[in-house]
N, C-alpha and C positions, 0 to 999 in steps of 0.2 A: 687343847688351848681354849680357853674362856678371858677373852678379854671383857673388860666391865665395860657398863653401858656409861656413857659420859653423863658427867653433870647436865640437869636440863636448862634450856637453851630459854634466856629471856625473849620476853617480845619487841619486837619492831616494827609496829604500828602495823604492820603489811597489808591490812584489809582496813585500816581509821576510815572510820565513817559508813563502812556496809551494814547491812542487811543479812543474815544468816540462817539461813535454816537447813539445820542433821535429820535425816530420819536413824533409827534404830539408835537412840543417844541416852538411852534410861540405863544401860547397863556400866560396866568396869573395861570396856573396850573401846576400840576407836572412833565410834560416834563421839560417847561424851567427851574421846579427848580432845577428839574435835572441836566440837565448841567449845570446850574451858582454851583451845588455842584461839579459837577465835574470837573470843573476849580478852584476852591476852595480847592480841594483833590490834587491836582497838578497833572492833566489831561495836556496833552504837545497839545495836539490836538482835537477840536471837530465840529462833523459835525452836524446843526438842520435839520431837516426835518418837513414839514408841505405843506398842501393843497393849504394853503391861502401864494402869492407870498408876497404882501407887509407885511403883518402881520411877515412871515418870515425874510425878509432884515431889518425891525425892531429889531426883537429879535436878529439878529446876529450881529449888531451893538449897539446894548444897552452891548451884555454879554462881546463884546470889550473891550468896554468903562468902564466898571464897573469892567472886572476882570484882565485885562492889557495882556491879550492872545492873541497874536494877529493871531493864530491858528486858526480861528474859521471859518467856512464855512455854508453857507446855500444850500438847493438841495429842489427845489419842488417836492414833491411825492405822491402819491395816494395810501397807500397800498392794497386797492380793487383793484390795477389795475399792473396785475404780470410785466406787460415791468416796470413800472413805480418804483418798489420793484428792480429787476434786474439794472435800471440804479440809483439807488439811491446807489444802495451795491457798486457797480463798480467804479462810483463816490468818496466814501466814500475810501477806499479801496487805490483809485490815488491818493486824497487828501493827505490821514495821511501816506501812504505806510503802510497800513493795519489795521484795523479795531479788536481791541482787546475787547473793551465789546460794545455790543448792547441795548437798553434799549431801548426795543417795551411796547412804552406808547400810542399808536395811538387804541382809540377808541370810540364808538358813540354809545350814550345814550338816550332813550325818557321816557316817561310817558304815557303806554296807558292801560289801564284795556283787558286783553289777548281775552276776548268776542267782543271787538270792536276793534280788530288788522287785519291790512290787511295783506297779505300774502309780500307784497312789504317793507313794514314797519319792519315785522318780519325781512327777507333777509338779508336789509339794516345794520340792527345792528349787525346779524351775521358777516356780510359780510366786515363788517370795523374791529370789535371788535375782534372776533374768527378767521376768516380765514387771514384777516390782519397780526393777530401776526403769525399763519402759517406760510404764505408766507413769515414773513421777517427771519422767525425762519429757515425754509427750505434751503432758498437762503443763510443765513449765513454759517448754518451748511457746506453746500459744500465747498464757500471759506475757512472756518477755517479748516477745516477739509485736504483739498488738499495745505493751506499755510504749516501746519505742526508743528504752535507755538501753538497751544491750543487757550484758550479764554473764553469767560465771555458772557451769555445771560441772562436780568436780565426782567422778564413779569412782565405787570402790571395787574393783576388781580384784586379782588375786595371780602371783606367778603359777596357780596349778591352769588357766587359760592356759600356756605352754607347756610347762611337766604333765609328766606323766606319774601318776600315783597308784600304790590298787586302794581299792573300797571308796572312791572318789569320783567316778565314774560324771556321776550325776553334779555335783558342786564344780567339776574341772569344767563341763561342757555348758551348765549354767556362765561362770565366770569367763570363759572363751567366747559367750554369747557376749556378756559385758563391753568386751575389749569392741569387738564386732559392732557394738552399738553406738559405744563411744565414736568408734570410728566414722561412722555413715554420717548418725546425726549430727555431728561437727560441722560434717560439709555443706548440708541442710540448712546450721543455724548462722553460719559466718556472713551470711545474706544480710539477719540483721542483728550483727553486734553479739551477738553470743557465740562464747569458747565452751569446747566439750572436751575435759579430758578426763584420765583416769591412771589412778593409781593402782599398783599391782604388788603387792606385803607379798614376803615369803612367810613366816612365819612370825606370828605376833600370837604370844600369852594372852589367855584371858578366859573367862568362863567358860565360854560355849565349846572351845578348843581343847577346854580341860576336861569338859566332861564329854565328849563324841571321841577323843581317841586314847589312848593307853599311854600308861609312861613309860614304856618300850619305847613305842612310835615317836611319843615329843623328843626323848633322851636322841633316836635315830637321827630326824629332823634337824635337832639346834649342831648336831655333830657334822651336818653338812654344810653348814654353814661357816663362812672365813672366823665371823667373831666367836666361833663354840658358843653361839646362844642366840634366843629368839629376840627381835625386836622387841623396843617398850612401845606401846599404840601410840604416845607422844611422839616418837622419831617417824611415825605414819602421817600422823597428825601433820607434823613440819611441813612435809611433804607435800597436802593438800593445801596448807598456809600457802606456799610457793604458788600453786598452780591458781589458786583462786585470788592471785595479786597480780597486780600487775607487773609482775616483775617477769612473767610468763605471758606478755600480752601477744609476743608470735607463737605460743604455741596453742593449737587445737587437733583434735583429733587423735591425738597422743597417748602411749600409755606406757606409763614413768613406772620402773619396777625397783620395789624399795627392798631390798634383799643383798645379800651379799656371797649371795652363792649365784654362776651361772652353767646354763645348762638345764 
């Protein structure tokens, strides 16, 4: 069975009038669909973030051109690298005159069977994945937290936090930290007016996914799933629209799993 992916879903203001900043949103995945949703939602302002310089001055001139915002800013950043977290927030922050939801999508994925992992390789993926969203989660909490408006953090975690996979060892126990972090700093930030949740994709198409596993493994994957096939990063994207609106204002702490397979 392959059912087709539905028509995509118009907007409905759900964020008018925010403040928006993606990290990892240079690429064909669900950062930038993120922001092209949240321009969409009527987003007044948004900041991309990404590793890669040109890749970025791309996508911030593509979501221009396509969503007629002309709000939109780019900032190369490294979230493994705390100055680089610090002046991305500060940036963000001068841009919009303050930064109302975050959306830590910034994370790095491989394939390696956990016997044949180097201790570098493990790091690596903690290091971007897990402590990345930390650091952007930590550095926001104090500005929002000392702005005094409240505010919206929305992580992108992943259904392997739960499953079990092999050669995933390292992305599953990254992404289960995710959920873990989601969870604590929620309770942490509900003091002042800030929501923390997070979203959990089963499988979502897109570069980085095409090139770390075989199409053995995608072909296995979308076959698990109810619709015989992988999420489009827009139906992820929706997802994060929801949670960074108010239309999710009781939930925090939460972590929403966007898949259709369970177990």
């Amino acid at each position: 069975m392959n059912l087709k992916t539905p028509e995509y879903v118009p907007g409905h203001d759900l964020i008018k009038g925010k403040s928006v900043l993606v990290t990892a949103a240079a690429g064909a995945g669900i950062g930038f669909s993120a922001a092209t949703r949240a321009a969409e939602e009527g987003a007044r302002a948004i900041v991309l973030s990404d590793i890669h310089e040109g890749r970025l001055a791309a996508a911030v001139e593509k979501l221009q051109a396509e969503s007629g915002l002309s709000e939109v800013y780019g900032k190369v950043g490294n979230v493994a690298v705390e100055d680089d977290v610090r002046a991305l927030i500060e940036f963000a922050e001068e841009s919009m005159d303050g930064v109302d939801i975050l959306i830590n999508n910034a994370g790095l994925g491989t394939s390696k069977l956990l016997i044949d992992m180097e201790d570098e390789e493990w790091h690596r993926v903690i290091d971007v994945t897990l402590n990345g969203t930390m650091r952007m989660t930590r550095h926001m909490m104090k500005v929002m937290k000392a702005r005094g408006r409240g505010g919206v953090i929305v992580n992108n975690s992943s259904v392997l936090g739960w499953r079990a996979q092999k050669e995933q060892a390292h992305y599953a126990a990254a992404k289960a930290g995710v959920m873990a972090l989601t969870r604590c700093a929620a309770m942490e930030a509900a003091e002042f007016n800030v929501r923390i949740n997070a979203v959990a994709p089963s499988i979502v198409l897109h570069p980085m996914l095409r090139k770390s596993a075989s199409e053995e493994l995608l072909a296995e994957l979308e076959s698990k799933e109810a619709y015989g096939r992988a999420a489009e990063a827009w139906e992820v994207a929706n997802v994060m629209m929801f949670l960074a609106s108010d239309y999710s204002s009781y939930m925090t702490g939460e972590i929403v799993s966007v898949s259709s397979q369970r177990g």
